[in-house]
C-alpha beads as a LAMMPS data file, in Angstrom:
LAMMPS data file: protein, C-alpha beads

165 atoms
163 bonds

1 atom types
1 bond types

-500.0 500.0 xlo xhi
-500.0 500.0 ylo yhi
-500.0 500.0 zlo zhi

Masses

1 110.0

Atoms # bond

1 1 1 13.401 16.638 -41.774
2 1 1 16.115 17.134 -38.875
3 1 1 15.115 20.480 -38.506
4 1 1 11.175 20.341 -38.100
5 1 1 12.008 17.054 -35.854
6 1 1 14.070 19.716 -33.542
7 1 1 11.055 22.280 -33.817
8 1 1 8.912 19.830 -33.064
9 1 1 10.268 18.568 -29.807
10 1 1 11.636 22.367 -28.713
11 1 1 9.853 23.080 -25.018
12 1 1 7.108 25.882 -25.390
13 1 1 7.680 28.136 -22.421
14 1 1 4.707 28.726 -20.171
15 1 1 6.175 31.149 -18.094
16 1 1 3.082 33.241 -16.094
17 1 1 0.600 31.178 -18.271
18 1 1 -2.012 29.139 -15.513
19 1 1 0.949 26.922 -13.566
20 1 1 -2.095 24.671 -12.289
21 1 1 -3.284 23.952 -15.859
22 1 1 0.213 23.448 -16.651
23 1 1 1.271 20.800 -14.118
24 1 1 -2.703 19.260 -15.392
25 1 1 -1.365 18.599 -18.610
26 1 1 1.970 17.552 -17.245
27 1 1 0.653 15.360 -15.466
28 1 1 -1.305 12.939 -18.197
29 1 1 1.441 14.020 -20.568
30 1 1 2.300 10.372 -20.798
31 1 1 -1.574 8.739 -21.256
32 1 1 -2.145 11.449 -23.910
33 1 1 0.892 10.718 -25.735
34 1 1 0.582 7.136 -25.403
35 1 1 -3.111 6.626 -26.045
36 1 1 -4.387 9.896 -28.218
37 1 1 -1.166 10.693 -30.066
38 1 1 1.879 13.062 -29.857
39 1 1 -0.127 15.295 -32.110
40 1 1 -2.885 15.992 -29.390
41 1 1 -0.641 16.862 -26.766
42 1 1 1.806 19.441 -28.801
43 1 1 -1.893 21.041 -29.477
44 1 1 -2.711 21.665 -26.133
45 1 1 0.877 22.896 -25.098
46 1 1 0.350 25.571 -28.325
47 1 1 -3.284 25.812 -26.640
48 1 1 -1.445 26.625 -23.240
49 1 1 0.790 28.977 -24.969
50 1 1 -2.070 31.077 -26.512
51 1 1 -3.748 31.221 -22.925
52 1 1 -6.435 29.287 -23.885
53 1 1 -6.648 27.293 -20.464
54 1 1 -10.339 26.856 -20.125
55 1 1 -9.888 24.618 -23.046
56 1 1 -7.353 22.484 -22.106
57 1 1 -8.518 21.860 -18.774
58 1 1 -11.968 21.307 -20.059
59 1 1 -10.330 18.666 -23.266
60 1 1 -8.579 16.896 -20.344
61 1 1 -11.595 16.450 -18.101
62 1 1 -13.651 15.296 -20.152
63 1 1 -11.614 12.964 -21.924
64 1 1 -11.578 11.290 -18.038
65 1 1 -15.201 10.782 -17.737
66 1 1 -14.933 9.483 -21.810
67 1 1 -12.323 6.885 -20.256
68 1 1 -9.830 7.585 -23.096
69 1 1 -7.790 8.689 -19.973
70 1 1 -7.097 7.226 -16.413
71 1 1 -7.459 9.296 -13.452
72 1 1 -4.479 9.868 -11.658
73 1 1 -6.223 10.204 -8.593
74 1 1 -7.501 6.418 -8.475
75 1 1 -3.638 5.565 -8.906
76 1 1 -2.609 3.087 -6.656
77 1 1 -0.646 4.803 -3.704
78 1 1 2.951 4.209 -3.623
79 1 1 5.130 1.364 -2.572
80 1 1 6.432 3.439 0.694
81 1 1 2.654 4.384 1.425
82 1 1 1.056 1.168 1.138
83 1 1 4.359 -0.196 4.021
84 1 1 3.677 2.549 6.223
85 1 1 0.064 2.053 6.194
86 1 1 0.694 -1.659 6.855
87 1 1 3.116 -1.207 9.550
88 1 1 0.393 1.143 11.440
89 1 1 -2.294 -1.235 10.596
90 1 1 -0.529 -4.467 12.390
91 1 1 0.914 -2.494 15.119
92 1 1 -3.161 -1.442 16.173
93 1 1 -4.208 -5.097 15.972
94 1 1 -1.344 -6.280 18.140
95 1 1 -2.377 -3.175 20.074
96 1 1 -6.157 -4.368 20.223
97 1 1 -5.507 -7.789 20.382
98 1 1 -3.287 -7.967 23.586
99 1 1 -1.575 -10.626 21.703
100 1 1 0.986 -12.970 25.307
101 1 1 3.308 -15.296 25.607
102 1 1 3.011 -18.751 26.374
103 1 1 5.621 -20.871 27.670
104 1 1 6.012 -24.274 27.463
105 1 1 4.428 -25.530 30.651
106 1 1 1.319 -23.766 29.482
107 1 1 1.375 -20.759 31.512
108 1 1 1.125 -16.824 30.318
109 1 1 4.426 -15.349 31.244
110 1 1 3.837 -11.880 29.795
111 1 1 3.413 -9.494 26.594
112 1 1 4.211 -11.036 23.000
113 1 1 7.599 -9.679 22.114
114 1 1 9.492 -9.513 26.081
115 1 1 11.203 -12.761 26.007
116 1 1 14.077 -12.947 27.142
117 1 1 17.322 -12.996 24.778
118 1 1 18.972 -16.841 24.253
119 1 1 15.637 -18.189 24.550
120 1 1 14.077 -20.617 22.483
121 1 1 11.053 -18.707 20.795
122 1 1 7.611 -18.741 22.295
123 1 1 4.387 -19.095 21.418
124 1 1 2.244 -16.191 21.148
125 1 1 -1.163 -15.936 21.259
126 1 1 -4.158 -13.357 21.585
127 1 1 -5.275 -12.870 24.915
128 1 1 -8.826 -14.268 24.144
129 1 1 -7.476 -17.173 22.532
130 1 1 -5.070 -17.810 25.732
131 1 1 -7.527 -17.559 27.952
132 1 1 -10.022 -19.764 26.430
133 1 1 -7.528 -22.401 26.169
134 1 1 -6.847 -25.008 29.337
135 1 1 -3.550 -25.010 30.403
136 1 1 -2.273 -28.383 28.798
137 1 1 -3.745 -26.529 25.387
138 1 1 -1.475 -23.749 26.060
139 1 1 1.076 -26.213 26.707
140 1 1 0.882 -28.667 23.462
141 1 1 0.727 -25.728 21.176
142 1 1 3.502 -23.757 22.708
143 1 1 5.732 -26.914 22.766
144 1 1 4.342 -27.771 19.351
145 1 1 5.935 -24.153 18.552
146 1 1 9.761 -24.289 20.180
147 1 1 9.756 -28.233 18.514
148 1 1 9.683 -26.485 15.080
149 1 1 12.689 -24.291 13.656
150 1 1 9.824 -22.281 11.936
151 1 1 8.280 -18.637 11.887
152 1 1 4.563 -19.623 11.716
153 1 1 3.504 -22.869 13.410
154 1 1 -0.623 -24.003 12.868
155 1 1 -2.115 -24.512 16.133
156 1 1 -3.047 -27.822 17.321
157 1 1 -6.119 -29.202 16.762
158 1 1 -7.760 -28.675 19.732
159 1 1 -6.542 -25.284 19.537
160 1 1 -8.529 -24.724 16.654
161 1 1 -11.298 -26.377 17.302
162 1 1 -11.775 -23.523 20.262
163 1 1 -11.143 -20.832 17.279
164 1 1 -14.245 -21.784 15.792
165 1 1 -16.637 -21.552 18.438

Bonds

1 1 1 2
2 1 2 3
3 1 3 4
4 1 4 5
5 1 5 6
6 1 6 7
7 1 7 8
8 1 8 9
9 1 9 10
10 1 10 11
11 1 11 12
12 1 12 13
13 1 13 14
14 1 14 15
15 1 15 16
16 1 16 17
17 1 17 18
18 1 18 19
19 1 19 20
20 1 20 21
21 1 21 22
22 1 22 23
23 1 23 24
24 1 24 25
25 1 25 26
26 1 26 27
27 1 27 28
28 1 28 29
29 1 29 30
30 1 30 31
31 1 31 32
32 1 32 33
33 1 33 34
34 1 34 35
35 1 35 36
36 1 36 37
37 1 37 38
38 1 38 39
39 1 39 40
40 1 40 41
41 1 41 42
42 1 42 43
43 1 43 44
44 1 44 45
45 1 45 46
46 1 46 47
47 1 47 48
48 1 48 49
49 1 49 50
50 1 50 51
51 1 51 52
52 1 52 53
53 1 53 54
54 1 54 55
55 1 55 56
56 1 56 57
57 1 57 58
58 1 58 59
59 1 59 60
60 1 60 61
61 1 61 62
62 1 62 63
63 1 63 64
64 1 64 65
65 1 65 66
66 1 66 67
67 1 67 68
68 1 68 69
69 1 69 70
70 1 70 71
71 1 71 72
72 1 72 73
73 1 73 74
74 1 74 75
75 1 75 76
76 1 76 77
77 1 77 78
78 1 78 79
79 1 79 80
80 1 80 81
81 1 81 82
82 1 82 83
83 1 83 84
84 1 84 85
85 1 85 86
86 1 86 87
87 1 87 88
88 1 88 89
89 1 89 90
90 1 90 91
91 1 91 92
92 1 92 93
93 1 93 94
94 1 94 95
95 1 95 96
96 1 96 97
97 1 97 98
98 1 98 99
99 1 100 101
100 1 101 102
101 1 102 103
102 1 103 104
103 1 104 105
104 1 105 106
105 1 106 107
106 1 107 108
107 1 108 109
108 1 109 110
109 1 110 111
110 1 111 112
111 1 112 113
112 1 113 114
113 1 114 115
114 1 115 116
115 1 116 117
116 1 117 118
117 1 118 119
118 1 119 120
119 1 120 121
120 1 121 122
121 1 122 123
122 1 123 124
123 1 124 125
124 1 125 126
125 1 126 127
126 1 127 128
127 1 128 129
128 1 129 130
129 1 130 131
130 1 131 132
131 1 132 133
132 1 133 134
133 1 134 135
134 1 135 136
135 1 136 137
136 1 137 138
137 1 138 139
138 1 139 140
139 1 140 141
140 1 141 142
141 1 142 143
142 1 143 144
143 1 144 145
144 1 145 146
145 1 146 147
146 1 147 148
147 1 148 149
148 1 149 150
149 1 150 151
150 1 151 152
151 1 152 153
152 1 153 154
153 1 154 155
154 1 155 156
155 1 156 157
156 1 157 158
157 1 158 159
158 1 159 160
159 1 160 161
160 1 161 162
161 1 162 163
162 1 163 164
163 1 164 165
């Protein structure tokens, strides 16, 4: 039994055989085993071996559109991907959005993210948002902001009530 378990799992070598059909069935090595059987797939590496590509890139493909396998290609993009495209994403809206800082006595002083070091944080807002605000607006919801030890402070209510119109 030992030795057919070794024969069994011995690599076939594919060397000049159709590398692109190759890395196919490399690549849903894992679904086939896992979902058709470990049977299936030593087939279609004995298929590869025998040059028969046409088939196994044929069984593969249509086993997709069947559903018995998942796409790679519809995969979920990885965790280092899905950052970057984040990090991109935020920096155009605070690129778009013009976001500025208010200080306490309700007045713009400048660009979100230029206050000056030892500071008590600010309150930053979009420029829209600023500007449609009066002055003692500005002012209660950027003091509302340096009261608080926190990140993310709600607007006041007046503050809001200008979001919605």
């Amino acid at each position: 039994m030992t030795k057919l378990r070794n024969l069994i799992e011995m690599p076939y070598d594919f060397t000049g055989r159709a590398p692109d059909v190759f890395v196919l069935l490399k690549q849903y090595a894992n679904q086939i085993k896992d979902k058709i059987g470990h049977r299936t797939y030593r087939m279609l590496q004995t298929q590869l071996t025998l040059g028969n590509n046409v088939f196994v890139e044929t069984w593969i493909n249509d086993h997709i559109k069947s559903g018995e396998l998942e796409d790679i290609n519809d995969a979920p993009p990885n965790d280092k991907a899905i950052r970057e495209y984040v990090r991109e994403n935020l920096r155009n809206w605070f690129k778009k959005e013009k976001w500025k800082r208010i200080d306490t006595q309700g007045n713009i002083k400048g660009d979100c993210g230029t206050m000056p070091k030892g500071k008590k944080t600010q309150r930053c807002l979009p420029a829209a948002k600023a500007n449609s605000l009066t002055k003692k607006q500005r002012a209660a919801t950027s003091r509302k902001k340096t009261k608080s030890n926190k990140q993310f402070v709600s607007n006041t209510k007046a503050a809001k009530v200008k979001l919605k119109k």
